[in-house]
C-alpha positions in Angstrom: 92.1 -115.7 -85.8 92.5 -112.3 -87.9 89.7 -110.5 -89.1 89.9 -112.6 -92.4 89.2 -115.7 -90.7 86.2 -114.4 -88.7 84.0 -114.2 -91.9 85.8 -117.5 -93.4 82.2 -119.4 -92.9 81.0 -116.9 -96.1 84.3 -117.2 -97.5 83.6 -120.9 -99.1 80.0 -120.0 -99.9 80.5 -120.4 -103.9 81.4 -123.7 -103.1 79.0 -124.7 -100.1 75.9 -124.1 -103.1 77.6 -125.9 -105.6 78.2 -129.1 -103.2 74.4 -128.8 -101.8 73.7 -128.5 -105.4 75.7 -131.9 -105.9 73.8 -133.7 -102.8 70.4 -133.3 -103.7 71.0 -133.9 -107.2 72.7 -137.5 -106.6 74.1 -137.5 -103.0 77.9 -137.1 -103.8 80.5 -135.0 -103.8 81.9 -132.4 -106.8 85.2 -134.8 -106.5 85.5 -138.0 -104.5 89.2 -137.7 -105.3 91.4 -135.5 -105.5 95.6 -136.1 -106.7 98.1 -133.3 -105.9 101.2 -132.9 -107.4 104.0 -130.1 -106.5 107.1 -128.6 -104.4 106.9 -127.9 -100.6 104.3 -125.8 -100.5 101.9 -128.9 -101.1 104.0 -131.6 -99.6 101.4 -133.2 -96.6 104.2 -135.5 -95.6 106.0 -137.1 -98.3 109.5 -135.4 -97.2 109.9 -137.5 -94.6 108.4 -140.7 -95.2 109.7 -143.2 -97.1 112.2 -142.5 -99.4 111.6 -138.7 -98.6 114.5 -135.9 -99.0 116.8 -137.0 -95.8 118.0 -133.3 -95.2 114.8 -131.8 -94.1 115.2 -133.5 -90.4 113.7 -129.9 -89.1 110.5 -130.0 -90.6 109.8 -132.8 -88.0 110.5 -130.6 -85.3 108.3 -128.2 -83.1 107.2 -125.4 -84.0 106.2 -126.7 -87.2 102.4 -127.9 -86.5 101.1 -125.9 -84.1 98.7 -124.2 -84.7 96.5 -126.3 -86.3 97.9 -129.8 -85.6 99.6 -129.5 -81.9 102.3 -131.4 -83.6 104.6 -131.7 -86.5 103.0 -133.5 -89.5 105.7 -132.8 -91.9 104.1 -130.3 -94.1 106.2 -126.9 -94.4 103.6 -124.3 -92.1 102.4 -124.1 -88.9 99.0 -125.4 -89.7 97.4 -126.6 -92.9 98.5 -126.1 -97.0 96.0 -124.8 -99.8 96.0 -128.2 -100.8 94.1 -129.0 -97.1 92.0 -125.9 -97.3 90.8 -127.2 -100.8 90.1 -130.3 -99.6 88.1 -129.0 -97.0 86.2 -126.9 -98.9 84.9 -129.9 -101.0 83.8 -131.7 -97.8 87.0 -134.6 -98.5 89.6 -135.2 -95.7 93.6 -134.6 -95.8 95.5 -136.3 -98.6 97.5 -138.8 -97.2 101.3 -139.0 -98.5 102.3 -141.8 -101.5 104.9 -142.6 -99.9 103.8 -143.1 -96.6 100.7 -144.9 -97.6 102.9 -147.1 -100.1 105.0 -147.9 -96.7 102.4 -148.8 -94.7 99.7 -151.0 -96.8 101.1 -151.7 -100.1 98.9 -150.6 -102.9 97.0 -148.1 -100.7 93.9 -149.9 -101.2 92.5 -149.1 -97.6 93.4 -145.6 -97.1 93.5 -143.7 -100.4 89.7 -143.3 -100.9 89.8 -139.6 -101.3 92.8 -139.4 -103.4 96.8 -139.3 -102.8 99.0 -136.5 -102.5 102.7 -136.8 -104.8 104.0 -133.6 -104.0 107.2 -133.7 -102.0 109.9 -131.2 -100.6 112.8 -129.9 -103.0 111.3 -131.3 -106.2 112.5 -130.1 -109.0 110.4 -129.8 -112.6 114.2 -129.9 -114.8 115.4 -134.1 -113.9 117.7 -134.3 -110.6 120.2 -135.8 -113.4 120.8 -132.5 -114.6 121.5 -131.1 -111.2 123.7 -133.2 -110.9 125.7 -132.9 -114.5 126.4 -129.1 -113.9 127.4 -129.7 -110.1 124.5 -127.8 -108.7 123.1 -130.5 -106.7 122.4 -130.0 -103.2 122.3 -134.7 -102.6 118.7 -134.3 -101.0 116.2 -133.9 -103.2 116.4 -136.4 -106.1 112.9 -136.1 -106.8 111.2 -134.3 -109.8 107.5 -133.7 -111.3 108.7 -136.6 -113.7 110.2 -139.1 -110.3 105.9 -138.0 -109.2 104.1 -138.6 -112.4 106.3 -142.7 -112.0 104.9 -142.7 -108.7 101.2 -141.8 -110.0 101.8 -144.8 -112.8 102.6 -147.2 -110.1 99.9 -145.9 -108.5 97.8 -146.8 -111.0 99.0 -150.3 -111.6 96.9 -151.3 -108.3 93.9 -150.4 -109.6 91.3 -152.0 -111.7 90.3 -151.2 -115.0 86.9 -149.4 -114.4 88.5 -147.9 -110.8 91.6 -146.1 -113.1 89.0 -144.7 -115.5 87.2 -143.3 -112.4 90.4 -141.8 -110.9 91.4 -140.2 -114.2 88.1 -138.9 -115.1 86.5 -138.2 -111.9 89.0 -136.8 -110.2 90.3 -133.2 -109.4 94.2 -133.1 -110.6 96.0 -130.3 -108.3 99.3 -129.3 -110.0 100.8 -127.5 -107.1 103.6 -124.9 -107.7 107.1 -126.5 -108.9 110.1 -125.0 -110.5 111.4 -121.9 -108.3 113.4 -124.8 -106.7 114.8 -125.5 -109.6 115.8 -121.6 -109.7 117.0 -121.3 -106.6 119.7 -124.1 -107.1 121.4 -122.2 -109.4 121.6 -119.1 -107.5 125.3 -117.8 -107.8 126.4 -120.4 -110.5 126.7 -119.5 -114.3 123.7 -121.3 -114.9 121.2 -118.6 -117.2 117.5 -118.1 -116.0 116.8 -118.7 -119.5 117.9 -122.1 -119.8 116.1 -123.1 -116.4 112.8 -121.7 -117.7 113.4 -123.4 -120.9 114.1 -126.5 -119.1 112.0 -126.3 -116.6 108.6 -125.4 -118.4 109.4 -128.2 -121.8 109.4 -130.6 -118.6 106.7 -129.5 -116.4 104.5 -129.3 -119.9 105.5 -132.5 -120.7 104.5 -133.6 -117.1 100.8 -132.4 -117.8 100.6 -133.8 -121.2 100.9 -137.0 -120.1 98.5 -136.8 -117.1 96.2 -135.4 -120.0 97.0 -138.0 -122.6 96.3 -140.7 -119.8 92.5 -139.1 -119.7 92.7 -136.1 -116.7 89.6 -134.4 -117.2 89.7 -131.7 -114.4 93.0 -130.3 -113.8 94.0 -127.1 -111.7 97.7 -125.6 -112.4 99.2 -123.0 -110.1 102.0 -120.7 -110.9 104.8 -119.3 -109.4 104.1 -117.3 -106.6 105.7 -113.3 -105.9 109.0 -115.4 -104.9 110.9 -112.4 -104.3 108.5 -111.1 -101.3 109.6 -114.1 -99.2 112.0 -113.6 -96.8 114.5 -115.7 -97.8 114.7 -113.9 -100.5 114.6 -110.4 -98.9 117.8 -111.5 -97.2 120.0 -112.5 -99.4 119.2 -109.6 -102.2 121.2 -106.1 -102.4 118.8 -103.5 -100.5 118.4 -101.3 -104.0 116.9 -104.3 -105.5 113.4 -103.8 -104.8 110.2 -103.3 -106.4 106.9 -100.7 -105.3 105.5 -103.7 -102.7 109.7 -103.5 -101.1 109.8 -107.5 -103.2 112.9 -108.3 -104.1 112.6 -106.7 -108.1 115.0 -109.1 -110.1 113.0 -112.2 -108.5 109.5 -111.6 -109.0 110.1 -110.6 -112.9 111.6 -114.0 -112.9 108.2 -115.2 -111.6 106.2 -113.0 -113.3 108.1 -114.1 -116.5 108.2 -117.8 -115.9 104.2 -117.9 -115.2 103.5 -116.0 -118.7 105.3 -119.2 -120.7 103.7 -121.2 -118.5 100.1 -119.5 -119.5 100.8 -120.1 -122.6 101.5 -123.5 -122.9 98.3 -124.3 -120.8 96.3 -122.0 -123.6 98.3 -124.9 -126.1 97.3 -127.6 -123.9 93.4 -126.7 -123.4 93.6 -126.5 -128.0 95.1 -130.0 -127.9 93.0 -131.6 -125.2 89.1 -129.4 -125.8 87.1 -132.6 -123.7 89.7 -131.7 -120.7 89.0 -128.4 -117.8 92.2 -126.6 -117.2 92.1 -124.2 -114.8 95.3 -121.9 -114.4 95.5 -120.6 -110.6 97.7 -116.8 -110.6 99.8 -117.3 -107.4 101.8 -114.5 -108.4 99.0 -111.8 -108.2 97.2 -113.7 -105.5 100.3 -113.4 -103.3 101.3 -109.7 -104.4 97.1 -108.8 -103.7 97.9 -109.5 -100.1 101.7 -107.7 -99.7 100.0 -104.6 -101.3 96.9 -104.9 -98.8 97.3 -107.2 -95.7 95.3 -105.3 -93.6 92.2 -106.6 -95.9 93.3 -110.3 -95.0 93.9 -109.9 -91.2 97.5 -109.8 -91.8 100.0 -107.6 -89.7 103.3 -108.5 -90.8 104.5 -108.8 -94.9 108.3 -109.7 -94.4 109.5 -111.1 -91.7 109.1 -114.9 -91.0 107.2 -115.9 -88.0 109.8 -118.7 -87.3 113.6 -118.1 -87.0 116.3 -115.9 -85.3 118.3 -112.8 -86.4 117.5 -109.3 -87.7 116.3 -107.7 -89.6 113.9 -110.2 -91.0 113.7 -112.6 -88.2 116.2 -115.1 -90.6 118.9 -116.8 -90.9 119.7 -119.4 -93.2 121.6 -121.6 -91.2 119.3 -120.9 -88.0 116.0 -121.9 -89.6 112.6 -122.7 -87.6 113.0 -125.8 -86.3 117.0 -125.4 -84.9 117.9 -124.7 -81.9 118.1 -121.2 -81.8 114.5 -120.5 -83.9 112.0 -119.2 -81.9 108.0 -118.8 -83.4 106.3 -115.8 -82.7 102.6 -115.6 -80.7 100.5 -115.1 -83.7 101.1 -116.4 -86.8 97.8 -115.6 -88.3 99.0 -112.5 -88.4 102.1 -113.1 -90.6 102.7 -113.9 -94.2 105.9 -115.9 -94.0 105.9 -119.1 -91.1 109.8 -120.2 -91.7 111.2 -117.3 -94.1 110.9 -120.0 -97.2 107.3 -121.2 -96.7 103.8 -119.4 -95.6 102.1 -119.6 -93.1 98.5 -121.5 -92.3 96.8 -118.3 -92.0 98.2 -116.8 -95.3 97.2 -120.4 -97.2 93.8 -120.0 -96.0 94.0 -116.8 -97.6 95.4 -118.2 -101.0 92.8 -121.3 -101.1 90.1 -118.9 -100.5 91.5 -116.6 -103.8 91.8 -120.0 -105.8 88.2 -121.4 -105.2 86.0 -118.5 -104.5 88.1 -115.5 -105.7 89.5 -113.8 -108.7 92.6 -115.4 -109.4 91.8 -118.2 -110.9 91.1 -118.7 -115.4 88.3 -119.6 -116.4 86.9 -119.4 -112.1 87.3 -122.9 -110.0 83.8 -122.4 -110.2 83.4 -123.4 -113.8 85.6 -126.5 -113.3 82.5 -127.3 -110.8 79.9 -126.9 -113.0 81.8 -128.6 -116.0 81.8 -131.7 -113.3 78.5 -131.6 -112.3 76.9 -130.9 -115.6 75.2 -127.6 -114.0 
């Protein structure tokens, strides 16, 4: 891999002490568990089991997979997600998908040891109801954060008593990014940013209040990455709209905007919960930290997606990775963007490194550790 990678054994050291810390104290883990919530970019599978999104047929298709996997495991990269890098990184294996563990053994009692994972393609944090009422549905994706927190509740129902206190105060809660879908739906309708970030936030805070009010002790929220530095973006925006990295300029201050409200709320939230750790994870300046520097992270290539066809960004919207016609380029550890929407695994390694062990995280992942092991 890139020159980032090659010093990746330092890269989780923060962590390595904290978990040997851990061991020799009592011989277990920071977290046994760990429950992840979110959009595509922490889906491990959910999109296509189940009752997953039926329009995402591609994402079972080669090239997605191979780097890491060989295969296709229905996550949106060619490799692995921050949400698999974290869980690495705290010595626990891959969450498996609710819905495919729900389809296979009922309550899950036999393979969700380490935690779940409820995140799932296309979601929404506004209600697929309201989609739907101003005729800006797109009839695959009727999940939202609220469809995820009824599928952590049935969740719970299968546990005992002392094993649903464990889960909610034991456990690492990882709010993965959600609600630049619900942005992007509206794209070219009437439909004001303002009233999406409105709606979108009163939901998503409402989302975390009751994981909080149920007795979530160690919660990590991300926000909105630099949305208008992905490629998708870049091809659909007029060329003067652009900002000092070349991100598309109108976008990212809708980020940038969305994540301060968001920041806000969570300063509300840690007033009204004090015995809770919540942790807020910048995505947006993570992200940007890379476009402005990639050489530092072993990347090569800021823009154009590693997967796809057409020029000049290697996209098109109705040739995506996957189709036909997509082709994947020979290094993708070299690229930021795998399919022109998502990342790739080399640039989430690079993001779950930033969240643990880096910067760009308030108050540092690290004190969520200590708060958990009483250090």
């Amino acid at each position: 891999m890139a020159s980032y990678s090659s010093s990746s054994s330092v890269a989780f050291s923060i962590i390595i002490l904290l978990i040997s810390a851990a061991s020799a104290a009592d011989n277990h883990r920071p977290f046994n568990r760990i429950y992840a919530f979110g959009d595509s970019f922490t889906d491990t599978g959910n999109s296509r089991a189940g009752e997953g999104p039926a329009g995402f047929g591609h994402l079972s298709s080669y090239p997605y997979g191979m780097t890491f996997f060989g295969h296709p495991t229905n996550r949106y990269s060619d490799g692995r997600l921050v949400i698999d890098f974290v869980a690495h990184s705290l010595n626990l294996p891959f969450l498996p998908p609710y819905l495919s563990l729900r389809s296979t053994d009922g309550n899950g009692t036999a393979t969700d040891a380490n935690g779940v994972n409820f995140a799932v393609s296309g979601a929404t944090a506004i209600k697929h109801a309201f989609f739907v009422k101003n005729n800006l549905s797109l009839d695959m994706t009727p999940e939202s954060i609220e469809t995820q927190l009824g599928w952590f509740e049935s969740y719970l129902e299968t546990l005992g008593v002392d094993q649903r206190v464990s889960v909610l105060e034991d456990s690492l809660f990882w709010i993965g990014e959600i609600g630049v879908n619900d942005y992007a739906y509206t794209v070219g309708s009437s439909m004001s940013e303002d009233t999406i970030r409105t709606l979108g936030i009163a939901s998503f805070t409402n989302f975390l209040e009751a994981l909080l009010k149920k007795g979530v002790k160690y919660m990590l929220v991300q926000g909105h990455p630099a949305t208008g530095c992905l490629t998708l973006t870049l091809s659909l925006a007029a060329e003067d709209d652009r900002d000092s990295l070349g991100c598309v300029r109108s976008v990212n201050n809708q980020s940038y905007t969305h994540n301060l409200v968001l920041q806000s709320k969570l300063r509300q939230l840690r007033l009204q919960f004090p015995e809770a750790t919540i942790v807020y994870a910048d995505y947006w300046n993570a992200y940007r930290a890379v476009v402005r520097n990639p050489e530092k992270y072993g990347i090569r290539e800021r823009f154009k997606a590693c997967c796809g066809t057409g020029e000049p960004y290697n996209f098109e919207v109705f040739m995506t990775c996957g189709s036909p016609f997509a082709t994947a380029c020979e290094d993708p550890d070299r690229y930021i963007n795998w399919d022109g929407v998502h990342l790739t695994e080399a640039m989430y390694e690079v993001l779950a490194d930033m969240f643990v062990n880096g910067t760009f995280t308030r108050p540092p992942f690290g004190y969520l550790l200590k708060k958990k092991l009483n250090l």
